[in-house]
N, C-alpha and C positions, 0 to 999 in steps of 0.2 A: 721426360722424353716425348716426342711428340709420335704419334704411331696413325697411319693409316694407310690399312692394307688395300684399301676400298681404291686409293688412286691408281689410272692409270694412263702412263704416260708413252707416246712411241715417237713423238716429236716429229711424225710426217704430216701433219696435218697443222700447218702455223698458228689457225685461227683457233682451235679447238684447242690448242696447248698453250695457247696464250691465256683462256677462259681459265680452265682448268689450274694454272701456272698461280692465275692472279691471286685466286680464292683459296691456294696451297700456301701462299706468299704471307695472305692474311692471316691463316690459319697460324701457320706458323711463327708470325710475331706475336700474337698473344699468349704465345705459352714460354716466352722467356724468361728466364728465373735470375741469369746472371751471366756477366759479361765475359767473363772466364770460359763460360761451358759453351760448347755446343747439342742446339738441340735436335739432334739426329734421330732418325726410324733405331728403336731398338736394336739388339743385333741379332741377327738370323743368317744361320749356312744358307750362300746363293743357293740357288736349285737347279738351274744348268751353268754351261760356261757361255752362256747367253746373256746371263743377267751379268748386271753390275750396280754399287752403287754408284750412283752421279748426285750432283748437283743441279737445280731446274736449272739456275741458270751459272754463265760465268763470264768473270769481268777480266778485263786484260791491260796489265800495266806495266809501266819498265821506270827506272832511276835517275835521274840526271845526272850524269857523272862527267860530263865536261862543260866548257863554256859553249860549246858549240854542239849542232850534232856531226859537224865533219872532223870533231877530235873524239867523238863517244867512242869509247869500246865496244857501244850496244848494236852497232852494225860493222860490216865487212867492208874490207877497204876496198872493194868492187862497187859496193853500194856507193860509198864515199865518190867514187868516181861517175856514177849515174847520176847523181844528185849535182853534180857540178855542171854537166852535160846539158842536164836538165834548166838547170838555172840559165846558160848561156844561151840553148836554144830557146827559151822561154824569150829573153831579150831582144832579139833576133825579129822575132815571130810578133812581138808588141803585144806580148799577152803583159796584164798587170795585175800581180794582185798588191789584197793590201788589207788591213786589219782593222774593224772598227770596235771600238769598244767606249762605252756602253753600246750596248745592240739596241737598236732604233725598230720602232712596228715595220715603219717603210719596209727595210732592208730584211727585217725576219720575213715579212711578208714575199717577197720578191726569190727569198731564197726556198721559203716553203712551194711556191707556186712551182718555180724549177724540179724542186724534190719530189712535186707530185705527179708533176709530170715525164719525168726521167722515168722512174723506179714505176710508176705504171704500165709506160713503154713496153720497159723488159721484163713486166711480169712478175716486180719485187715486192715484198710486204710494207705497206707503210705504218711505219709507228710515229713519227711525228707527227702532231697537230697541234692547233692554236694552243692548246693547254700549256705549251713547252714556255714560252714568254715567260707566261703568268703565273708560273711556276719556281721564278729565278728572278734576282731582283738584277737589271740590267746590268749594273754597273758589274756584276760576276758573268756577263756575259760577254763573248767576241766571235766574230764573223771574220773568217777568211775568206773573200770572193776572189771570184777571179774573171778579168773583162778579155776582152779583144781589144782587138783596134777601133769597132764599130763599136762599142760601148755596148756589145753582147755581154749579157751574163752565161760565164760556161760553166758554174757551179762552186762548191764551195764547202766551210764544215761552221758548224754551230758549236762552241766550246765551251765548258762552263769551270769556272774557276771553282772548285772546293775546299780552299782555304789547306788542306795537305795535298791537294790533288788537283789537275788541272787535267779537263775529259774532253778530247774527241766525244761528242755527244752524236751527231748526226753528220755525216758527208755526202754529198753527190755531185758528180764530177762528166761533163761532159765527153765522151772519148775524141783523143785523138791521135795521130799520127807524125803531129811537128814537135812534141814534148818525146824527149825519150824516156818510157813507163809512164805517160802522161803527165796531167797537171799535178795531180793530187804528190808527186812526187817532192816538187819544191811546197805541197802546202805540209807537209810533214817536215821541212826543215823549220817551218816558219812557225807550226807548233812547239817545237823544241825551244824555239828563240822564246817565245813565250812564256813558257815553263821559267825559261833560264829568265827574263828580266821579270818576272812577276814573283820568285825566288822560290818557286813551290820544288821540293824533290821529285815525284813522281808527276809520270803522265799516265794517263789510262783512256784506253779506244774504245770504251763505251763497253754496255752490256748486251749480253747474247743469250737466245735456249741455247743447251750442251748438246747442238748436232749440225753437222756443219754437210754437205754433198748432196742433198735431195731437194729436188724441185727448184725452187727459185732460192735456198738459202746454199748458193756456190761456195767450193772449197776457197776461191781466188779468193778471199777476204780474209782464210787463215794465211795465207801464203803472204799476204803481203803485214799483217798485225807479228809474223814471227821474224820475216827479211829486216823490219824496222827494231827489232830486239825485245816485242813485248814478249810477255808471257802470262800464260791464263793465273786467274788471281779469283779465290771463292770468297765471299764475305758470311764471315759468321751468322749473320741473317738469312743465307740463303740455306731454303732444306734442299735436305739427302735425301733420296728416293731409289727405291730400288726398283730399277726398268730392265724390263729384259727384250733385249736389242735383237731376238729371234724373227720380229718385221720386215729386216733389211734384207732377206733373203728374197723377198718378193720383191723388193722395189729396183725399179733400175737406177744405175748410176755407177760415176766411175771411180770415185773415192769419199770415204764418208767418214766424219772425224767427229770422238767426242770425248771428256774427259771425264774420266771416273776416281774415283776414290779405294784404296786399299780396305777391305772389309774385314777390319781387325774388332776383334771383341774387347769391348772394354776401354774405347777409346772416347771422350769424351770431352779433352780440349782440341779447337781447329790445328793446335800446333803439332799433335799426336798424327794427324792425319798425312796420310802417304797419296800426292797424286800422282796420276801417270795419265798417258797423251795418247791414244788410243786409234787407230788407224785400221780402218774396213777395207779392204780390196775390193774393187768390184769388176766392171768393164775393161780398162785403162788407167790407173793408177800411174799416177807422178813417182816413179823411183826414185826420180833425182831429186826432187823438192824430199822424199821421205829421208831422205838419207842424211840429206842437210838439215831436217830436223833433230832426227839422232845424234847428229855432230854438236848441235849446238843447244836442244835442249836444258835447261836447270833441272826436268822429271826423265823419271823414266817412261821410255816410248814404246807399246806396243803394237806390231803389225799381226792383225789376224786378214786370215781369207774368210769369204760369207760363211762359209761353217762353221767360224769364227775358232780357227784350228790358228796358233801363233805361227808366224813365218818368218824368214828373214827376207828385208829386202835387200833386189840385187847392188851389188855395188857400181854397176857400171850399164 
């Protein structure tokens, strides 16, 4: 089992739970024994209804289950209708994207400069850097851009093929107002088509920390990984950790999300493990995005208020 009490995590501080995250990461894969088990913190009664167990981090993926993504069942036939919307006004508009693969330095380059200067902008965390390349052998690599007329670059997603798994690794996407839900809408058909012609079953949107609502890491990035039919997905590699989410009471914000683990005794394969979808009230809460979570989740979904008292949300 891997044990330590000593860490402590509250996942409002990016940088510091990134440090802290990395050196628990490493910790934790030298103490694997076998591929069957998971190696989880002992078990111990939480100690308020504050704490829970989580995972540091969590990865989000969905199935391929049609040839298309406008025949999947993994979205709503409203979605189906935005995306077509989107495709037409795209045309229109003389936006073009288009798909390269193997990824070329030029084009990595060109899209990192974008992403670093986007997501500075608005105050986001950067995790990509040159390391990303050199890291992936090209040919497992594809770039969706996307131009103007003027041969602007307005963003785009870095993808890497995993041989079962095909990952949104990195996105950034200029906003705008002539796409309807923007660009990045048709570049999530156009991942799908990829999925579908490179023949891998799942897609996955990349890896996260388990807290989504504070500071620069906005709820909008769960709202739109659940509208496309992902769902969070933990890898046996990643530890459990028992965090007690009594923080959130001081920080501002308007809904804060993260996923924890059933704290069952005596459980020891990831199969055993019960997750659920967890939901903070704060300022302003989305009722109606929560509700539609509820509706269509694969876990169970808890709404607490900062007391972290369970509630229902309203239906209407």
């Amino acid at each position: 089992m891997f044990i330590s009490e000593s860490i402590k995590l509250n996942f409002s501080d990016s940088a510091k739970t990134k440090k802290v995250a990395n050196d628990l990461m490493k910790s934790f894969a030298s103490t694997t024994k076998s591929s069957s088990t998971i190696n989880m913190q002992s078990y111990r009664e939480l100690t308020s209804r504050s704490e829970f167990l989580v995972p540091v981090y969590i990865m989000w993926r969905k199935k391929v289950d049609a040839p298309t993504l406008l025949e999947s069942a993994s979205i709503s036939d409203k979605r189906k209708k935005i995306i077509r919307k989107a495709i037409s006004q795209s045309d229109r508009n003389g936006i073009v994207y288009s798909v390269e693969n193997p990824l070329s330095l030029e084009s990595f380059h060109k899209f990192l400069d974008f992403y670093k200067s986007y997501n500075q902008a608005l105050g986001y965390d950067l995790f990509l850097n040159e390391d990303y390349i050199f890291t992936h052998k090209p040919e497992n690599l594809y770039f969706i851009s996307i131009y103007n007329r003027e041969e602007e670059l307005l963003g785009g997603r870095l993808i890497s093929n995993l041989k079962k798994k095909i990952s949104t690794d990195f996105r950034a996407v200029a906003s705008t107002k002539l796409i309807k839900e923007g660009f990045d809408t048709v570049c999530e058909k156009i991942f799908y088509d990829l999925a579908v012609a490179t023949g891998i079953q799942f897609m996955g949107r990349g890896k996260e920390f388990n807290l989504r609502g504070l500071g620069n890491r906005h709820i909008g990035m769960l709202w739109n990984k659940l509208k496309y039919g992902y769902q969070p997905f933990i890898l046996r590699m990643v530890p459990r950790v028992y965090v007690d989410f009594a923080f959130l009471k001081e920080e501002q914000f308007d809904l804060a999300f993260f996923v924890s683990l059933e704290n069952k005794q005596g459980t020891v394969k990831s199969d055993d493990q019960v997750i659920n979808l967890n939901f903070i009230c704060g300022e302003n809460p989305n009722w109606q995005e929560i509700q539609s979570v509820k509706e269509k989740s694969l876990y169970k979904v808890n709404v607490y208020d900062r007391d972290f008292n369970l509630i229902n949300a309203p239906t209407s």
